[in-house]
N, C-alpha and C positions, 0 to 999 in steps of 0.2 A: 504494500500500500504506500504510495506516495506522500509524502507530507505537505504540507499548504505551500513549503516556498515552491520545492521542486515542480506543484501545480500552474503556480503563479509564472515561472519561467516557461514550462513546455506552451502553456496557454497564449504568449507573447510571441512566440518564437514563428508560428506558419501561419496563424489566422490572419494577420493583417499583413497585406500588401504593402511592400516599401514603393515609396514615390520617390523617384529619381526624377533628380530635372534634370531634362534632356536639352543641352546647348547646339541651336542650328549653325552651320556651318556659315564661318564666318562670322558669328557671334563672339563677342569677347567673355572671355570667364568670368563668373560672379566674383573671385577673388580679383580678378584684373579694373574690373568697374568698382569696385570697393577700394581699391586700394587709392584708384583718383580720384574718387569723391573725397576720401579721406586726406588725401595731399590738397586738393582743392581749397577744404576748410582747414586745415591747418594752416595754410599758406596766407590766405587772406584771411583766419581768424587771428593769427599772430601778427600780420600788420597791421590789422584795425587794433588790436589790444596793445598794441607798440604806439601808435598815433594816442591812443584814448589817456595812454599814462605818460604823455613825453610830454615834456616843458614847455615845448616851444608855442610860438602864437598860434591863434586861431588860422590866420589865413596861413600859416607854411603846413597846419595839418590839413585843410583844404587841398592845398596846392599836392600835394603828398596823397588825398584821397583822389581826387582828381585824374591823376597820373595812373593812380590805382587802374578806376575804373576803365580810364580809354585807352590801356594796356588791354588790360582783359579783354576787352571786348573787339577792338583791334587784330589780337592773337586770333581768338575763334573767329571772326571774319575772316582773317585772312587764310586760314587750316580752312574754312569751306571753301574759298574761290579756289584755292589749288584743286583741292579734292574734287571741286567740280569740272574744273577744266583738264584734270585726268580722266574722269568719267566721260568727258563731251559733252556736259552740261554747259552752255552758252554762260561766257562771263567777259563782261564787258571789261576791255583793257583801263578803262577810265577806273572801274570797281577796285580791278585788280590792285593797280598802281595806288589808290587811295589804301586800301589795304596795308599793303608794304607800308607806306608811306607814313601812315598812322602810327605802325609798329614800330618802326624805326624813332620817329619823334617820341613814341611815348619813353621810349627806354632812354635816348640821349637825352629827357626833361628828368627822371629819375636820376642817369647817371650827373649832368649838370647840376640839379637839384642838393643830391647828398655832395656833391666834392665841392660846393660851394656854400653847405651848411655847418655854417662854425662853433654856432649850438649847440652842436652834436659829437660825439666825442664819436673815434672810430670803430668803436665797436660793436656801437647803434647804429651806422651808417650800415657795414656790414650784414648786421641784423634785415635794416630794409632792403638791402638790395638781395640777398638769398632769397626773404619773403616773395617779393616781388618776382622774382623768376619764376621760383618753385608754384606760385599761384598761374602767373603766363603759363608752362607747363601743363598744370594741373588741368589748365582751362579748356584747353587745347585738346587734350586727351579723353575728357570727361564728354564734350562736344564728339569725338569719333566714336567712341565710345556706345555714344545716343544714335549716332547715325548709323552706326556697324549694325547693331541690334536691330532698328528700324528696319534696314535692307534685308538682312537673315528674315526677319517676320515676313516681308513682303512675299519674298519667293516662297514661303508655304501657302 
């Protein structure tokens, strides 16, 4: 005769079907999209909690949010026109070029920004500028990421 655990185990073990999630091709792994969400918000929640506790005046954390955001959103603009215009999705040279163009300003307004902020000692300067990549990055990734999954769904 069986005892109540050894019950309790054999009773777990066949009756209930295991649900596996099945990843369509081309889809990226749940570990791979967790891991960018994750660097996403570390990324820009440690420069906004860098901004929130730093000395400096109101408009240089402006100037510093600013820079923040028309990076971000610069990067994932520019990560679609490429990826479209590999696809053969129409992208206007005008898009394009604003694109770059964006990226490029936002990061030399960062990089001018900190190496002419004398407020700031260098290893806060440091701090924002990893931040700030690591979020461009993150941004980037989490954007392919949405679109990679998107395209896997479609094709079923």
């Amino acid at each position: 005769m069986a005892t109540d655990q050894e019950a309790l185990l054999d009773r777990g073990r066949d009756d209930e079907p295991k649900v596996e999630y099945e990843r369509r091709e081309g889809e990226p792994t749940p570990a791979f999209k967790g891991a960018s969400w994750a660097a996403l918000l570390i990324g820009v929640g440690a420069y906004l909690i860098g901004l929130f506790n730093a000395t400096m005046e109101l408009n240089e954390k402006g100037y510093y949010f600013a820079v923040l955001i028309v990076g971000l959103y610069s990067a994932v603009s520019l990560q679609k026109a490429v990826r479209d215009k590999e696809e053969g999705i129409p992208v206007t040279n005008i898009y394009y070029g604003i694109s770059w163009l964006a990226l490029i300003i936002s990061i030399l307004l960062i990089g001018i920004g900190l190496y002419n902020a004398g407020s700031i000692i260098l290893s806060e300067k440091g701090f924002y500028g990893m931040a700030f990549v690591l979020s461009l990055f993150a941004a980037v990734t989490v954007q392919k990421n949405i679109r990679d999954t998107q395209q896997a769904r479609e094709k079923d």
